[in-house]
C-alpha positions as CSV (number, residue, x, y, z in Angstrom):
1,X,14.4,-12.0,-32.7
2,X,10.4,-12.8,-33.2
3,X,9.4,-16.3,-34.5
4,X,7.2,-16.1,-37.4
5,X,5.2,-18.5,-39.6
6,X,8.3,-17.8,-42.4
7,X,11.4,-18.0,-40.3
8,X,12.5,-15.2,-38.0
9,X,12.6,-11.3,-38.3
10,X,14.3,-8.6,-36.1
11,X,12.9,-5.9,-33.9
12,X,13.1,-2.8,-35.5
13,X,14.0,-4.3,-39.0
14,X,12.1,-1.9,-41.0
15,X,9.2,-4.3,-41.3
16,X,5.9,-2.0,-41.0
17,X,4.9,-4.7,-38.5
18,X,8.1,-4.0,-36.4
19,X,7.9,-2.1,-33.4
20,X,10.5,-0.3,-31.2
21,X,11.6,-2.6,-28.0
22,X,10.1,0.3,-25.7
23,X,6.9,0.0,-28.3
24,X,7.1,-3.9,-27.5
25,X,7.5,-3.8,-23.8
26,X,4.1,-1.0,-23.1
27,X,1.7,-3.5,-25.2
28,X,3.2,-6.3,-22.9
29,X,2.4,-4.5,-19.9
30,X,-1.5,-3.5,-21.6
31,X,-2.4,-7.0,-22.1
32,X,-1.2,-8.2,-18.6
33,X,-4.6,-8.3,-16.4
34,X,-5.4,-6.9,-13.2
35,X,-4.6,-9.8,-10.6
36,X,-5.2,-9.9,-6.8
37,X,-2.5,-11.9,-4.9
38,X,-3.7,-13.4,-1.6
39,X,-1.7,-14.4,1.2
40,X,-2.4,-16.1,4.6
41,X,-0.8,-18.5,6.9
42,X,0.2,-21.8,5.0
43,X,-1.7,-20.7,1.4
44,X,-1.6,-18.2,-1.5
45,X,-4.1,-17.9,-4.3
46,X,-4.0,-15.7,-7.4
47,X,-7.3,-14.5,-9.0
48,X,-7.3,-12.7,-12.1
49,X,-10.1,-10.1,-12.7
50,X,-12.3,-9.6,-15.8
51,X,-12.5,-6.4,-17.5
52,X,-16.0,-5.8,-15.8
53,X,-18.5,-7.4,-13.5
54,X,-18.6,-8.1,-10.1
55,X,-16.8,-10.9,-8.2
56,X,-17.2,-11.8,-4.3
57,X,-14.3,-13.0,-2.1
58,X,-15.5,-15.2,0.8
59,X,-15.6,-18.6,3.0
60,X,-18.6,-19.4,1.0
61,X,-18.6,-22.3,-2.0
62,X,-20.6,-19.8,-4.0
63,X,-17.9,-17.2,-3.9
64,X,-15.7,-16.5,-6.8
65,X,-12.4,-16.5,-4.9
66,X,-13.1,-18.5,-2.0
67,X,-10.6,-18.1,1.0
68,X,-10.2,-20.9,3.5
69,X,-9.5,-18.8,6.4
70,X,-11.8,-18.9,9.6
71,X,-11.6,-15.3,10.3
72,X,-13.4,-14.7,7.2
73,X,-17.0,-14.5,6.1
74,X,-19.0,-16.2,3.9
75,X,-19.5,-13.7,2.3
76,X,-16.8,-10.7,3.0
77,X,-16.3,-8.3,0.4
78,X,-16.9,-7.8,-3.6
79,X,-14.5,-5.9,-5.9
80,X,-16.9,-4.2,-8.6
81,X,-14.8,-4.3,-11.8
82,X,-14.9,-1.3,-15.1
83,X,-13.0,1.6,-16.0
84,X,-11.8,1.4,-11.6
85,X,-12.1,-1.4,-9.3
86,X,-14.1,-0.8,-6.4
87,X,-13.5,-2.6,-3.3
88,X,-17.0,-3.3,-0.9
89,X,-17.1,-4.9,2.4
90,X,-20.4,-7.1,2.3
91,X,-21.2,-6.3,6.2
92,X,-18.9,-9.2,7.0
93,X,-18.0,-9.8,11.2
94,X,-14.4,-8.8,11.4
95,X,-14.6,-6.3,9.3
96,X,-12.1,-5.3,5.3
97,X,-9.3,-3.0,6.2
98,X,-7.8,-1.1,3.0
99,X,-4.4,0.0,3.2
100,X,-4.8,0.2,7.4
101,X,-8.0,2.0,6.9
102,X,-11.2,0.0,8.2
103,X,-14.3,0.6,5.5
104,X,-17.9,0.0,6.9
105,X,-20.4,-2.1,5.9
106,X,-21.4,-1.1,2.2
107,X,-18.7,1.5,1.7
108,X,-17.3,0.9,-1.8
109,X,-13.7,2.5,-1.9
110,X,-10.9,2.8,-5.2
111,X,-8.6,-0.4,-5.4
112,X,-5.2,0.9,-6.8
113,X,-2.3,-0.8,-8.3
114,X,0.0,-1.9,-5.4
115,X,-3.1,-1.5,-2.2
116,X,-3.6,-4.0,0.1
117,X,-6.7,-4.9,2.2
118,X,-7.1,-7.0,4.8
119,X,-9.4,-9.2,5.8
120,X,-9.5,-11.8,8.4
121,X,-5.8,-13.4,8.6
122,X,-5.7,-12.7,5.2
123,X,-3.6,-10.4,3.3
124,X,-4.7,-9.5,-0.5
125,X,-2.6,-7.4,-2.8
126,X,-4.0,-5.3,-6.0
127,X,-1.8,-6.1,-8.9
128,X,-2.4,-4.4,-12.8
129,X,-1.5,-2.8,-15.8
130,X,-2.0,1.8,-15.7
131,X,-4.7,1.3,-18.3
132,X,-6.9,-0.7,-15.4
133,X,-5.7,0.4,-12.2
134,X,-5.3,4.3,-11.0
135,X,-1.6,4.6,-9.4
136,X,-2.6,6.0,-6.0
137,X,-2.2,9.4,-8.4
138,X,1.2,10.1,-10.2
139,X,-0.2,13.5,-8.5
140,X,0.5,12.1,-4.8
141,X,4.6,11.8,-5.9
142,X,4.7,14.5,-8.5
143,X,5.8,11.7,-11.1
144,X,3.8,12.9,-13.8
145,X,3.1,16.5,-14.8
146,X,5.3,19.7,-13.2
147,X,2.6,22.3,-12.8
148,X,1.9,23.1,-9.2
149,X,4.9,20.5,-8.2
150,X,7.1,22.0,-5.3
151,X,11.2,22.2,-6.7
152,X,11.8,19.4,-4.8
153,X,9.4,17.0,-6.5
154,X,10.1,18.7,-10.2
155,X,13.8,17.6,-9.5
156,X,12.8,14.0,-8.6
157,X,10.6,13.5,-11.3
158,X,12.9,14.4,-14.1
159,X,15.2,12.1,-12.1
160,X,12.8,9.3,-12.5
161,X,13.1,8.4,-16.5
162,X,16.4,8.1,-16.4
163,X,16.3,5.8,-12.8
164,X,14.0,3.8,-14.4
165,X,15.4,3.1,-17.5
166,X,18.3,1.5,-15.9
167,X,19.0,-1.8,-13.8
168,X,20.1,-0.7,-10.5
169,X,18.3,-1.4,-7.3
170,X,16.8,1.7,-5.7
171,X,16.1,2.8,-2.1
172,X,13.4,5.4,-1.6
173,X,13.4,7.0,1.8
174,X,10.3,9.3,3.0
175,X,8.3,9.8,6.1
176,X,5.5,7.4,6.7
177,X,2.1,8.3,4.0
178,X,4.2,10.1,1.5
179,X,3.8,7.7,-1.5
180,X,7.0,6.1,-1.6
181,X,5.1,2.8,-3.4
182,X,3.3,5.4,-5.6
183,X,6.8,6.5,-7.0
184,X,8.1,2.9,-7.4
185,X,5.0,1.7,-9.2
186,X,5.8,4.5,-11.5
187,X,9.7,3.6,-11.7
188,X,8.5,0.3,-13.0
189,X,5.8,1.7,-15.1
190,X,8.7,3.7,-16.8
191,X,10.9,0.9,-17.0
192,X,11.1,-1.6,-19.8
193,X,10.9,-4.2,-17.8
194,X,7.9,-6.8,-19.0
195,X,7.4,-8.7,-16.3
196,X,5.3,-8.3,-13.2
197,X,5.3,-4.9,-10.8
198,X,5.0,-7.3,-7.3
199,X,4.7,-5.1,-3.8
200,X,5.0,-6.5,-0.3
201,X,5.2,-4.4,2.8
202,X,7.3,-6.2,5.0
203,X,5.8,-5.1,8.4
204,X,2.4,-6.8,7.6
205,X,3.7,-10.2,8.1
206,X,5.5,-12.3,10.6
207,X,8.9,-13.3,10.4
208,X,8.2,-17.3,9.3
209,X,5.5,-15.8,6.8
210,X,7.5,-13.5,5.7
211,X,10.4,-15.8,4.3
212,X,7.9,-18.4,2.8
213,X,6.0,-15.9,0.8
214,X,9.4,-14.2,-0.2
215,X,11.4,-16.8,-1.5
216,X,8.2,-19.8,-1.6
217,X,8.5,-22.8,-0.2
218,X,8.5,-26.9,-1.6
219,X,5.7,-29.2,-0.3
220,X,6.5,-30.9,3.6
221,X,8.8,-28.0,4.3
222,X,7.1,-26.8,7.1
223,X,3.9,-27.6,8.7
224,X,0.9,-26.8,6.4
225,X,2.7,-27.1,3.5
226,X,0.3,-28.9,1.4
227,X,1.7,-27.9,-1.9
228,X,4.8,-26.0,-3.4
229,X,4.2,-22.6,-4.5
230,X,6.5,-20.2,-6.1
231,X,7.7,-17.2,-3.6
232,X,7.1,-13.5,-4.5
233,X,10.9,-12.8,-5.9
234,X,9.6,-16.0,-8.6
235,X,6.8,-14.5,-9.2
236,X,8.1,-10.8,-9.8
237,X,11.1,-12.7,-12.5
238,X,11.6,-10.2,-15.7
239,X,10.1,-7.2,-13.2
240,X,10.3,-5.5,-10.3
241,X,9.9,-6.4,-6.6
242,X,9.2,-3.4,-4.0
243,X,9.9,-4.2,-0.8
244,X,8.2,-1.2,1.4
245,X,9.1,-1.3,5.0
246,X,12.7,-3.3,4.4
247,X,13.6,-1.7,7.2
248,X,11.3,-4.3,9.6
249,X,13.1,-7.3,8.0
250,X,15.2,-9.6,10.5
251,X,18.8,-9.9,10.2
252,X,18.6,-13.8,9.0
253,X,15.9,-12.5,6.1
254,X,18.3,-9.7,5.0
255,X,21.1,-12.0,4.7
256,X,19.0,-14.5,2.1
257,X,17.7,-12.0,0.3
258,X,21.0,-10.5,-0.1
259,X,22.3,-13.9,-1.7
260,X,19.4,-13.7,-4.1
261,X,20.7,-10.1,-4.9
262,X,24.2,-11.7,-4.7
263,X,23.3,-14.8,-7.1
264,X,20.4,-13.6,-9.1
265,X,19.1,-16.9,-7.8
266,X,16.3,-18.0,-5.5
267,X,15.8,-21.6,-3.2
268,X,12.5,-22.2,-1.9
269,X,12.3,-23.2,1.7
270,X,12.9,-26.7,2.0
271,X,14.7,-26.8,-1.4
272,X,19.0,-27.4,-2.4
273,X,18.3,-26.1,-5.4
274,X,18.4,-23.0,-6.6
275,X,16.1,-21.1,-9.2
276,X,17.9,-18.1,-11.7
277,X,15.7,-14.8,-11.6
278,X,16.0,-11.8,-12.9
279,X,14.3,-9.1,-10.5
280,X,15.1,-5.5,-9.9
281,X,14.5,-4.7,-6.6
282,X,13.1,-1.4,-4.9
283,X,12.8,-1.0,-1.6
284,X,11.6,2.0,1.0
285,X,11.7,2.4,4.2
286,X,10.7,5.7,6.7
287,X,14.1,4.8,8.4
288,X,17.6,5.6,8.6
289,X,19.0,2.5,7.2
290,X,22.8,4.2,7.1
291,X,22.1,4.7,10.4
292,X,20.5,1.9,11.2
293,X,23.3,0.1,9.4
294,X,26.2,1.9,12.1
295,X,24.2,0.7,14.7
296,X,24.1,-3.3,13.1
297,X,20.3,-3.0,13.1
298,X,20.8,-3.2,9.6
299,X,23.2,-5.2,7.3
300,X,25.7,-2.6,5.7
301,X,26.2,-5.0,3.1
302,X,22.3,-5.4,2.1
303,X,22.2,-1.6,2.8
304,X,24.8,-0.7,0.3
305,X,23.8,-3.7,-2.3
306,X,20.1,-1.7,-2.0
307,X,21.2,1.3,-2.2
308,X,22.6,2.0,-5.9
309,X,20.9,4.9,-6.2
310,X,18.7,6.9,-3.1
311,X,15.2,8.7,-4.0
312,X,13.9,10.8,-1.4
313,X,10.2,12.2,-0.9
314,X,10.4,15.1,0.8
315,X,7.0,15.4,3.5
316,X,4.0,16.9,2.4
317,X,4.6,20.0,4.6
318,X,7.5,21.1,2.9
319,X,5.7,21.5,0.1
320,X,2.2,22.9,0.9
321,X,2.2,24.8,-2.7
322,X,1.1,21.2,-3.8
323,X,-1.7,20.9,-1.7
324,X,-4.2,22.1,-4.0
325,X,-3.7,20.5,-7.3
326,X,-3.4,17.1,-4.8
327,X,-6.8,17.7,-3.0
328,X,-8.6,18.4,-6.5
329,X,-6.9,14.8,-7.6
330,X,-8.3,13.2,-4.9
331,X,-11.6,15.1,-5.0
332,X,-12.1,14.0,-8.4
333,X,-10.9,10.0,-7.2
334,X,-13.0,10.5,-4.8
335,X,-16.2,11.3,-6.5
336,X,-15.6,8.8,-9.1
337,X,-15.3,5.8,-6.8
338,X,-18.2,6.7,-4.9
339,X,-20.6,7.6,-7.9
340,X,-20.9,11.2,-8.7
341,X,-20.6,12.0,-12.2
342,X,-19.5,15.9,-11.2
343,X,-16.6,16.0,-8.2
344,X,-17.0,19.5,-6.2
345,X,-15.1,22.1,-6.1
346,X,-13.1,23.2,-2.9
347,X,-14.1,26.7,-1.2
348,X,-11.5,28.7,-0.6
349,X,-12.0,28.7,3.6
350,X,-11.5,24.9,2.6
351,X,-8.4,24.9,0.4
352,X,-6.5,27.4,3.4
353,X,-7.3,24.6,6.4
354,X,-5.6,22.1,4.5
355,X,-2.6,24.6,3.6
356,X,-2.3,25.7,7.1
357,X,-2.4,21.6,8.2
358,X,0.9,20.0,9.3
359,X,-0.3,16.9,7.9
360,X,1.7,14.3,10.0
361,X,0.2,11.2,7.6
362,X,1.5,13.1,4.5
363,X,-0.3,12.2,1.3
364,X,-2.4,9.5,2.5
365,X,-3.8,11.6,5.6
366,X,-4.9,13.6,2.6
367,X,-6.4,11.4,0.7
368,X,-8.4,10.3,3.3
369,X,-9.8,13.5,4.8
370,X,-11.0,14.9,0.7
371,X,-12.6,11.4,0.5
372,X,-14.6,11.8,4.0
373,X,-14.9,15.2,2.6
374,X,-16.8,13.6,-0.9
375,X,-19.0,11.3,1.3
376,X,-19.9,14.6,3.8
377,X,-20.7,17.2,0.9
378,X,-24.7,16.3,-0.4
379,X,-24.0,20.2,-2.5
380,X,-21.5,21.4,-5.3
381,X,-18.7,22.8,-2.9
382,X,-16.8,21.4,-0.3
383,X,-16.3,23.9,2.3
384,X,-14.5,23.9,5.9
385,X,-17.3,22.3,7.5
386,X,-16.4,18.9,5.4
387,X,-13.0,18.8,6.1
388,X,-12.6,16.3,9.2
389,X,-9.1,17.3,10.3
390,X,-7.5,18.3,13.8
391,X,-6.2,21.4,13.7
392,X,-2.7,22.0,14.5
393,X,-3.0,24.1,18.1
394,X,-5.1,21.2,19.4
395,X,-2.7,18.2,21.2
396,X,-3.4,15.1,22.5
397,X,-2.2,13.3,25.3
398,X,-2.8,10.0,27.3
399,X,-5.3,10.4,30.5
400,X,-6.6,7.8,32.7
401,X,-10.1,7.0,33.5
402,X,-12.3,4.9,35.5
403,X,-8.9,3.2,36.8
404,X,-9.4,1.4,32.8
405,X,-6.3,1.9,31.5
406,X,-4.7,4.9,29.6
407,X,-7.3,6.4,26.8
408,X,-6.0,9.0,24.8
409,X,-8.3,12.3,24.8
410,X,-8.1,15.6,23.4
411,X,-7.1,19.1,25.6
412,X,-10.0,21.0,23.7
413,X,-12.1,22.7,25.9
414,X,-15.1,21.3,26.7
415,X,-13.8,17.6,26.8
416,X,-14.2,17.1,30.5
417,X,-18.1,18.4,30.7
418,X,-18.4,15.5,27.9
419,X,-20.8,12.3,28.1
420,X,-19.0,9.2,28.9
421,X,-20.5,7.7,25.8
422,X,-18.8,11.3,23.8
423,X,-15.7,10.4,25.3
424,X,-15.6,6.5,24.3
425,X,-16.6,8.2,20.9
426,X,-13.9,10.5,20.7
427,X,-11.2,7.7,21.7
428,X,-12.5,5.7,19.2
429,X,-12.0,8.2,16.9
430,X,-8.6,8.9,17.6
431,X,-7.8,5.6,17.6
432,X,-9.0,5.1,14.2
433,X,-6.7,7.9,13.2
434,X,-3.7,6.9,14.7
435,X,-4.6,3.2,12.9
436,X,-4.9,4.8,10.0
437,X,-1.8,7.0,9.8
438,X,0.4,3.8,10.5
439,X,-1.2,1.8,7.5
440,X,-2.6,-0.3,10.4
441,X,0.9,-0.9,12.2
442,X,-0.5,-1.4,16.2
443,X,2.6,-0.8,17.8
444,X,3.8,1.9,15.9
445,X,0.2,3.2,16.4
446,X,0.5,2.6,20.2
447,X,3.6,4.6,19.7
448,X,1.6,7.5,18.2
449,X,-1.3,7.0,20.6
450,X,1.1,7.0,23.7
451,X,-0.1,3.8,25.4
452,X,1.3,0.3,25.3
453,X,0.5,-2.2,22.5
454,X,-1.2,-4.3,25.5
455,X,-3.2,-1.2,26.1
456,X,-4.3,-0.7,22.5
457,X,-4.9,-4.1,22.0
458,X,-7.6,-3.7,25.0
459,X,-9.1,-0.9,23.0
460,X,-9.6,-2.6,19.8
461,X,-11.3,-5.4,21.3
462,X,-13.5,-3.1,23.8
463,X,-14.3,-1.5,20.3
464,X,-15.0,-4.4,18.2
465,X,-12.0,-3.4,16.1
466,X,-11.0,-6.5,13.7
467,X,-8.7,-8.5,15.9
468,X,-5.1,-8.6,14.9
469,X,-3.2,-11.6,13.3
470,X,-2.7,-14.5,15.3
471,X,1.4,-14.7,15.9
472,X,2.7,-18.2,13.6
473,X,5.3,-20.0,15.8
């Protein structure tokens, strides 16, 4: 029932002012403004952006979010706000890192619903309504539209409507870069759910962070507590929560959130009492959590109480036929965000390297090479000179040199005869790309690199990399 000045009418009552509950819930979800959520150690902030203009994120007084963290500049980055919102990193010392990826000085790079960048000790996530923000492409999970989609992906999206019409918590599985937070943006985009679409990737934060900005904490509770503040499962009441990465959570984590699941209740850190909520949750992981749950790695009782119904996103090279309706997306993203009124069109040599790639990083590894190609291409046509890819014959492997440490180099000929200033180049390079294929993970990039995290941690430094979060505890 609505309230009006005369009394009371029901939804759907014939009135021509009525509207259908699904009718109800979308212009709900259009008024709701783009937000960006901030979290650091101790402190959260919320700033809501205006439908255009340009607002700057900083230490400084003068800034119009400013961010009481020492690792952060006066003046770090600006967010450009119209029909996109473009993020800009302002030349600041340690550097803004967008989902893992570092941009330089003056880059200006497309914010979408559910990103997170990164500066200083500070993590900020992109929240909006589909008429603001772009969805990381309904193209990059084959939610929206069947031409050119791979069988696979045609059967999961016209799984999805019905999914998301429901209640029941979901578990998407998927290799690493596949767009498994693209898919549950769009499950809650589809849903009639009017409250907020919240996102929190569970690897980015420690374990102490982790449980304060999840379930919030009461003032005193731990040290640095100044003030109360609401948790993310509070904030996300009436929509969804998507946990990615659920599968780095701690066993003591997993068993509160599964009383919350449990309860439909919340209590704040440092709080007896508990709060009702009603959240559907989504989470992902790139892990076997069955198996993971056999091996008690995993609660089984979390695993099954997620797991009410199992999505999975097949990798982009098992379905290469996609390929070319994605890299003409992103072309077209691409272009927009970085000012070109006309996005070019990809050579045919140019479309075949990308088919014949094995694309390890999925969906975003593509993303990112067709935006270095945008930046690379001054003409009308990208061709196979723009696209910045290894190719599949050439390996990597970890070598030692100058009795340094491990650097990782490449086998291609040619590398031995190299400068010594080529080869710090080239590592640099690679380890850019292994940073940026594990969303910024270090360890699971070490992993990738084949080197210790002590060794990469080295190499960042020796680089001038942004240095990574100080450990809490």
């Amino acid at each position: 029932m609505e309230e009006e000045a005369g009394g009371s009418r029901e939804v759907g009552s014939g009135d021509p002012r009525d509207e259908t509950l699904k009718d109800y819930a979308e212009r709900r979800r259009a008024r709701r403004p783009t937000v960006l959520l901030g979290f650091s150690v101790g402190r959260s902030w919320r700033l809501e952006l205006p439908e255009k203009g340009r607002l700057v994120l900083g230490r400084g007084k003068r800034c119009d979010q400013v961010i009481g963290d020492a690792r952060v500049s006066r003046t770090h980055c600006c967010l450009h706000v119209g029909g996109n919102v473009l993020l800009e990193d302002l030349g600041s010392t340690t550097g803004t890192r967008l989902m893992g990826r570092p941009l330089a000085p003056k880059e200006k790079a497309l914010l979408r619903r559910g990103d997170v960048f990164e500066i200083g000790d500070t993590s900020v996530m992109c929240q909006g309504p589909a008429a603001t923000l772009p969805e990381a492409s309904g193209a990059a999970t084959g939610a929206s539209g069947g031409s050119g989609m791979a069988p696979p992906m045609e059967r999961l999206r016209q799984m999805l409507g019905r999914v998301a019409q429901s209640r029941i918590n979901v578990l998407i599985a998927g290799e690493t870069g596949v767009g498994k937070g693209v898919l549950a943006a769009e499950l809650h985009r589809r849903s009639a759910r009017t409250g907020a679409f919240v996102a929190l990737n569970c690897a980015e934060l420690q374990e102490s962070l982790l449980e304060s900005e999840l379930f919030g904490h009461e003032r005193g509770s731990f040290t640095g507590a100044s003030t109360s503040k609401a948790g993310l499962i509070e904030t996300a009441d009436g929509g969804t929560l998507f946990l990615d990465e659920i599968g780095e959570m701690s066993l003591a984590t997993q068993a509160k959130l599964l009383r919350v699941l449990e309860d439909r209740s919340v209590r704040r850190v440092g709080s007896l009492q508990p709060r009702s909520v009603d959240v559907r949750v989504l989470a992902a992981s790139n892990r076997d959590l069955a198996a993971e749950s056999e091996r008690g790695t995993f609660r089984r009782d979390l695993y099954f109480r997620l797991n009410g119904m199992s999505l999975l996103i097949p990798p982009l090279r098992e379905r290469l036929e996609e390929v070319e309706l994605l890299a003409k997306t992103f072309l077209a993203q691409s272009s927009e965000a970085h000012g070109r009124a006309v996005p070019p069109e990809l050579a045919p040599e140019a479309l075949e390297v990308l088919k014949q790639h094995p694309w390890p990083g999925n969906i975003r590894e593509l993303r990112n090479v067709l935006e270095r190609a945008v930046v690379l291409c001054a003409g009308d046509v990208v061709t196979r000179e723009h696209i910045a890819i290894t190719p599949p014959a050439e390996k990597h492997k970890v070598v030692p040199i100058g009795g340094r440490g491990n650097v990782v180099q490449s086998e291609a000929p040619g590398n031995a005869a190299a400068s010594s200033d080529e080869k710090a180049a080239e590592e640099r390079r690679r380890i850019e790309e292994a940073l940026e294929l594990c969303a910024g993970n270090q360890s699971r990039a070490a992993k990738v690199l084949g080197v210790s995290r002590a060794t990469l941690v080295a190499r960042l430094n020796l680089y001038g990399f942004p240095r990574p979060r100080k450990r809490v505890g």
